[in-house]
LUMFIKE-138862 format. One record per residue (C-alpha): x, y, z; residue number from 1. Coordinates in Angstrom, 1 decimal. Layout:
<atoms>
((X,Y,Z),NUM),
...
</atoms>
This chain:
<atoms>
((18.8,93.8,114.0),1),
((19.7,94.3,110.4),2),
((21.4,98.0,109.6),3),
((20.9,99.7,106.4),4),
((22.7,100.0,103.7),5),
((23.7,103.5,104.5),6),
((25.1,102.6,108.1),7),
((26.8,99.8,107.1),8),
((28.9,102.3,103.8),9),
((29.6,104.0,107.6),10),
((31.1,101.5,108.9),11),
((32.8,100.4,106.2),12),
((34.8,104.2,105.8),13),
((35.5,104.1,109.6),14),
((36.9,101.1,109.2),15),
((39.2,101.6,105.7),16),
((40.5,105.1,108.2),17),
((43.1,103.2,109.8),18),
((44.0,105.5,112.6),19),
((40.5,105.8,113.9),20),
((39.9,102.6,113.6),21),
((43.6,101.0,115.1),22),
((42.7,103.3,117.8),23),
((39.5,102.5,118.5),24),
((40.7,98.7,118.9),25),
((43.2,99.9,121.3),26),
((40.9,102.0,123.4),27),
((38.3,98.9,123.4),28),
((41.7,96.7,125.1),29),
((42.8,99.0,127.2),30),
((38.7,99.0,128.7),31),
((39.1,95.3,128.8),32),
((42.4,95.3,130.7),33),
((41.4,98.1,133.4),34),
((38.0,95.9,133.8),35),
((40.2,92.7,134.3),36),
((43.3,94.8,136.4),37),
((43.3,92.8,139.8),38),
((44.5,89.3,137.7),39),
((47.7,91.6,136.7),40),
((47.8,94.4,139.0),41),
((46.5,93.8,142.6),42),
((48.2,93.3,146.1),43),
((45.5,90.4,146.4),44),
((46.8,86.4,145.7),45),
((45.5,84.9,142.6),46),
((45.7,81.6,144.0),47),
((46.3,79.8,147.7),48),
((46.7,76.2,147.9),49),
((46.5,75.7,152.0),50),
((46.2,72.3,153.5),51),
((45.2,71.2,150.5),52),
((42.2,73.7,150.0),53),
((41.9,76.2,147.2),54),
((41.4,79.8,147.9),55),
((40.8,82.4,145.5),56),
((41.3,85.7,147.1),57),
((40.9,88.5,144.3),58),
((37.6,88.8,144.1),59),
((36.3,87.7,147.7),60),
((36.1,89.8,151.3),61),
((38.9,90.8,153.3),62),
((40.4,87.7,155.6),63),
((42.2,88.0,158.5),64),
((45.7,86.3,158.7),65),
((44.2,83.3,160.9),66),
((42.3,81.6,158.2),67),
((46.1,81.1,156.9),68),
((47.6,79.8,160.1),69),
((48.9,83.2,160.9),70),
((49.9,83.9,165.0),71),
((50.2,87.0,167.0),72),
((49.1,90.3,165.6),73),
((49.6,88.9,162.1),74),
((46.2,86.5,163.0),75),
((44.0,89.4,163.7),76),
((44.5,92.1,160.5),77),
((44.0,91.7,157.0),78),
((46.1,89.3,155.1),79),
((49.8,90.9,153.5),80),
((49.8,88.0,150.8),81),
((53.6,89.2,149.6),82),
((54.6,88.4,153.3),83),
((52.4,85.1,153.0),84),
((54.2,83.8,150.0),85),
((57.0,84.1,151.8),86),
((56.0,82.1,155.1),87),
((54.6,79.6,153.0),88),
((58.3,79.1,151.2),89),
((59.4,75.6,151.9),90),
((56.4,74.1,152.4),91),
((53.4,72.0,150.6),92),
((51.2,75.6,150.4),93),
((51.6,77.6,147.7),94),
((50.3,81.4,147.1),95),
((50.4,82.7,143.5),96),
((50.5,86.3,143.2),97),
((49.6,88.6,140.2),98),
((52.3,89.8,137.9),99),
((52.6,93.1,139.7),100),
((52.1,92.5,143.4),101),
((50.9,96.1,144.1),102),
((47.2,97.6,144.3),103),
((46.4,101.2,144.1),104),
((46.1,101.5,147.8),105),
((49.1,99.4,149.2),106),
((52.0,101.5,150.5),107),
((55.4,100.3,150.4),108),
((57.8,101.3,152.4),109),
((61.4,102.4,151.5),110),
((63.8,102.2,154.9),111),
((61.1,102.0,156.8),112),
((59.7,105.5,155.6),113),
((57.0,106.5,152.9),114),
((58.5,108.3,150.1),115),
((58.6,108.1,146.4),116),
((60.7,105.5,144.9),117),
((62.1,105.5,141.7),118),
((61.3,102.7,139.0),119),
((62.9,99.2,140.7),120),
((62.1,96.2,138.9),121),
((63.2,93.8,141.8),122),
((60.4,95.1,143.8),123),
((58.0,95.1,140.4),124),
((57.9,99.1,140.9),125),
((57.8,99.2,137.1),126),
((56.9,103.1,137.2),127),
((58.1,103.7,140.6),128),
((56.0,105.1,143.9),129),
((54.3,107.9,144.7),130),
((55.1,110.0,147.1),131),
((53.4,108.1,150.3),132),
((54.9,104.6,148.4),133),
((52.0,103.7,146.5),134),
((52.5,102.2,143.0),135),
((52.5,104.4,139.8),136),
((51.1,102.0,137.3),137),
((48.7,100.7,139.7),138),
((47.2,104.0,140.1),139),
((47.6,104.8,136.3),140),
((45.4,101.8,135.2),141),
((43.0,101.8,137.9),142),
((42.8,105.7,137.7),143),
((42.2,105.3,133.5),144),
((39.4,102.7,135.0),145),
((37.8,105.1,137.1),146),
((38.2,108.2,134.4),147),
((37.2,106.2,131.0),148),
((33.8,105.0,133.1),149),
((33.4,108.3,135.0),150),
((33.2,109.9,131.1),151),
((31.0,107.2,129.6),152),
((28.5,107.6,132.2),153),
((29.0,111.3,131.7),154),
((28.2,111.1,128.1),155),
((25.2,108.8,128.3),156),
((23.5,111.4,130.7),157),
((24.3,114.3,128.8),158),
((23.1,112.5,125.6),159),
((19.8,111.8,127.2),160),
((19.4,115.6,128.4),161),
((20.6,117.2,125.7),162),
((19.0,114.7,123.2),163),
((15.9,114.5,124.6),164),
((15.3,118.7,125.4),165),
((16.9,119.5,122.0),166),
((14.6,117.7,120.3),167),
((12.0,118.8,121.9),168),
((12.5,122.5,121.4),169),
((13.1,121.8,117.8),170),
((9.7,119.7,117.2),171),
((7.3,121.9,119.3),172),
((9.1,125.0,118.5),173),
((7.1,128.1,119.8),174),
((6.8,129.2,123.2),175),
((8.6,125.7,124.7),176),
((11.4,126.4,122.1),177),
((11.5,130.1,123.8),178),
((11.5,129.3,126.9),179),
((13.8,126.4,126.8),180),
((16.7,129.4,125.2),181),
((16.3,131.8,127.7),182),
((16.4,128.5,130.8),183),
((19.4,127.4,128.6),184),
((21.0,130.8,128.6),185),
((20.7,131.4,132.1),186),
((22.0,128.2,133.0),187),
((25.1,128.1,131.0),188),
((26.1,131.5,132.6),189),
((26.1,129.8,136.2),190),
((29.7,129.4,137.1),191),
((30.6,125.5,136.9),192),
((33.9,125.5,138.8),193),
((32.5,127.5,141.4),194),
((29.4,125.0,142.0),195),
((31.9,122.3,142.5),196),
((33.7,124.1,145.2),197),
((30.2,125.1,146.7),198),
((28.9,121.4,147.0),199),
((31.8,119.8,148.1),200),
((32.5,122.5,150.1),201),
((29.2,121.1,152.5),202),
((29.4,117.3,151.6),203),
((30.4,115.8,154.9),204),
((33.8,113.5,154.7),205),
((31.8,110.6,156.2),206),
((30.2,110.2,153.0),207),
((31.2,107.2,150.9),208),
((33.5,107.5,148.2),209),
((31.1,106.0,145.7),210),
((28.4,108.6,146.9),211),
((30.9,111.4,146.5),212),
((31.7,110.3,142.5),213),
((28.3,110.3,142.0),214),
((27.5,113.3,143.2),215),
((30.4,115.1,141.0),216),
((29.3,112.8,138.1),217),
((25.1,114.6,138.6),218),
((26.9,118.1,138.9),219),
((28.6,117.7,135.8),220),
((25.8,116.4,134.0),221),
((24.0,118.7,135.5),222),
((26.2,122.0,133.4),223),
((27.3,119.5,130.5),224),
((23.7,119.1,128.8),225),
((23.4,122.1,127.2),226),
((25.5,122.1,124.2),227),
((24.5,119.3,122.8),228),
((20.8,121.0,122.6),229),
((21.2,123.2,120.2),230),
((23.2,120.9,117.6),231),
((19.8,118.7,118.1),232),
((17.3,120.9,118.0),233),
((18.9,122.8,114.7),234),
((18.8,118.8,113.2),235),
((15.3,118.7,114.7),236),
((14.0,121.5,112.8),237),
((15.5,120.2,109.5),238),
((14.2,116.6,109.8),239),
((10.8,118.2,110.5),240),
((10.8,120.3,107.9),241),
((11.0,117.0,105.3),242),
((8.2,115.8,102.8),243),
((8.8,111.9,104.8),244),
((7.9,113.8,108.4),245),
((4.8,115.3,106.7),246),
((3.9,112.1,105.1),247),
((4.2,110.3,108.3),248),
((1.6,113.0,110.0),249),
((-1.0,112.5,107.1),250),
((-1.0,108.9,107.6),251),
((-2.0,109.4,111.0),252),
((1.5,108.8,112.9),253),
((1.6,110.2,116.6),254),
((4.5,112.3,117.9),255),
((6.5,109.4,119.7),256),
((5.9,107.4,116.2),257),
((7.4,110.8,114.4),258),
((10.1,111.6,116.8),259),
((11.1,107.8,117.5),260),
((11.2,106.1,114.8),261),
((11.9,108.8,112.1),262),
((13.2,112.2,113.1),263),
((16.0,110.7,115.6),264),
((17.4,107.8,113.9),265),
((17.9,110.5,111.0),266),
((19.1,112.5,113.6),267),
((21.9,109.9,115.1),268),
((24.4,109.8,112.5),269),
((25.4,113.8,113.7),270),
((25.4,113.5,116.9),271),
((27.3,110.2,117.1),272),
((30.5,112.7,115.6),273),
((30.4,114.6,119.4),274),
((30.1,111.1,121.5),275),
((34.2,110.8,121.3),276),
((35.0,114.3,121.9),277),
((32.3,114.4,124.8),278),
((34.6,111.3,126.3),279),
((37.7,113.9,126.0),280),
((36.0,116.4,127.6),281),
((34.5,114.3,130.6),282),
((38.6,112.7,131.1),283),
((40.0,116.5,130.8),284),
((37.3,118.4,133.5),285),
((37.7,114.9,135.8),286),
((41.5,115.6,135.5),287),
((41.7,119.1,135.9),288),
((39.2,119.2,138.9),289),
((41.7,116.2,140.8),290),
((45.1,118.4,140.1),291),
((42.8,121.7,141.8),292),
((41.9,118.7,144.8),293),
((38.1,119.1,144.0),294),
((37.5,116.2,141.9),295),
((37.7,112.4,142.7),296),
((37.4,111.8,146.7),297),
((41.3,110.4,147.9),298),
((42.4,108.0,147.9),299),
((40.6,107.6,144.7),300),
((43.3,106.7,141.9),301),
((43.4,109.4,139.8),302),
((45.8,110.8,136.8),303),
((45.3,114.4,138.0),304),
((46.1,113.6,141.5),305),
((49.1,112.2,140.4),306),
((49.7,115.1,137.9),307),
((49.6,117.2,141.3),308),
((52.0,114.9,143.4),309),
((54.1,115.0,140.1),310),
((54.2,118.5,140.0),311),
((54.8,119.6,143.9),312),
((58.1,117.1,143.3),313),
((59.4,117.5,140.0),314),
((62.8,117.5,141.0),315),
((63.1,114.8,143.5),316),
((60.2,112.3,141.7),317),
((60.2,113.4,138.1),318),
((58.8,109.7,137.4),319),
((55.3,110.7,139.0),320),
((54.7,113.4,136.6),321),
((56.2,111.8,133.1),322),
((54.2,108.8,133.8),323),
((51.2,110.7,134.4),324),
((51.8,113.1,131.7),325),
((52.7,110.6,128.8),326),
((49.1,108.6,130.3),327),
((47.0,111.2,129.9),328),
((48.5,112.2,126.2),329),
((47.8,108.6,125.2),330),
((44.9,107.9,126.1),331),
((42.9,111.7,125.0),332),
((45.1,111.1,121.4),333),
((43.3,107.8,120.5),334),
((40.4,109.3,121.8),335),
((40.2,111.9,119.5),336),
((41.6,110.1,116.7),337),
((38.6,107.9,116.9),338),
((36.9,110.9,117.2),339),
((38.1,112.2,113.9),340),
((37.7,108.8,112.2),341),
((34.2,109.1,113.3),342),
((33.0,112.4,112.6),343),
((34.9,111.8,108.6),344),
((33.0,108.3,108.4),345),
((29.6,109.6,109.4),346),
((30.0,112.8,107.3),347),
((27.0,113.1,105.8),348),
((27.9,115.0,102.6),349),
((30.0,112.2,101.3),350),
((26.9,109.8,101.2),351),
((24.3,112.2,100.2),352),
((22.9,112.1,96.3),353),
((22.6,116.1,96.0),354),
((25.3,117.8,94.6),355),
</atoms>
């Protein structure tokens, strides 16, 4: 697909804005390095040579510590690969583990007790523990995972609400257009936090954790739509109201010809400005509903539940909190400096021919 001349003047301006566009590459490897995490950050081996035979554990099922040679109790439970690399010292077996030797969900133990750690790079604790000995910077980059796809998702479904019913009320106008207001109206008055609390409130425990984030991620589509309607439907009615939509309706053009292949592609380059700032939104509500405890189900890795652990032990774990804190700053600051970049590139006065 070939884009226009216009577009690609776009492009060009986002580009030559060196913040937004710096940023944006860093946002696009940070994606790429949550989506590749368990090579660099997992409690999983990378690599087991055993009698010869090549295992790759990262990505496979859970084995037991008999397909290792393994005795006693060790035979029967999941595999600790750490303590594995260590058995297999001094012999022809190897076990290569990632550069940080810590999942999200692995506990480590400090005297023989769970409790928050401080940073200790002999045990590759490069941000510390948390307070029940989990890794910091494990949660951190599988918690940015869970958030930065949590708010895309978010933002695709609200798009194709909002898109769609905006415009709709703005090329139909009349009675649909009315009664679409007064639905919207009503429905941005209902109380979104208190929603949250209601469902989760009644959604049994036994339900899977992915069930459970997709649930939240429908009920915040559910009261996110609506803004994004009116912005279309105002561009709607302007788009209409041009001598190319008319022209298109002499020649005979139906309304999915009008509507798809004229009024929203000339519709796009305004509603492209919000897509960044919807992403801040969707990390900020997922955040602030984890620090309240009704957001991602535990042991979900999650900034704000770390913000909360952070918080309840500022004194005695300060590292929980800075981490957390400095995280969260990064990652909503390049996100809204693309955001910036964006909304200045696709501006639509410094490419239009009126003056």
């Amino acid at each position: 697909m070939q884009l226009n001349p216009l577009t690609l003047r776009k492009l060009k301006r986002f580009k030559d804005i060196k913040l937004g566009y710096y940023s944006a590459i860093t946002l696009l490897v940070l994606i790429v390095f949550s989506l590749l995490a368990e090579l660099v950050i997992n409690d999983r081996a990378l690599f087991i040579s055993y009698n010869g035979e090549w295992h790759f554990p990262t990505y496979t099922d859970v084995e037991l510590g008999a397909n290792y040679g393994l005795t006693g109790t060790e035979a029967v439970i999941p595999v600790d690969y750490r303590n594995l690399a260590e058995h297999f010292e001094g012999t022809e077996n190897t076990v290569i583990m990632p550069l940080i030797p810590w999942g999200p969900y692995s506990n480590d133990t400090s005297e023989g007790v769970l409790k928050a750690q401080g940073p200790d790079f002999e045990r590759k604790h490069y941000l510390g523990t948390d307070t029940t000995g989990r890794d910091v910077l494990a949660r951190l980059v599988y918690g940015f995972r869970t958030a930065i796809f949590f708010a895309i998702a978010f933002t695709v479904l609200t798009y194709l609400i909002g898109v769609s019913i905006g415009c709709a009320m703005g090329y139909f106008g009349g009675t649909f257009d009315l009664l679409f207001q007064r639905v919207i109206e009503i429905w941005s008055n209902i109380p979104f936090l208190y929603m949250v609390i209601i469902v989760f409130s009644v959604i049994p425990s036994t339900f899977a954790i992915g069930t459970r984030i997709t649930i939240l991620l429908l009920i915040m589509v559910l009261f996110g739509w609506t803004g994004l309607t009116y912005y279309m439907r105002t561009e709607t009615y302007k788009e209409k109201a041009r001598d190319y939509t008319a022209a298109a309706l002499v020649l005979g053009a139906g309304t999915a010809r009008v509507l798809f292949r004229h009024i929203l592609p000339n519709t796009i380059s305004t509603m492209i400005t919000f897509v960044p700032f919807t992403v801040v939104s969707a990390i900020t509500a997922i955040t602030a509903l984890d620090f309240l405890g009704w957001g991602l189900p535990p042991p979900t890795p999650s900034i704000g539940e770390l913000l909360k652990q952070g918080t309840a032990n500022l004194t005695t774990a300060p590292w929980i909190v800075t981490s957390a804190f400095v995280a969260l700053v990064f990652v909503l600051a390049v996100v809204t400096f693309i955001g910036e970049a964006v909304r200045e590139a696709f501006d639509p006065r410094k490419f239009t021919i009126y003056r």
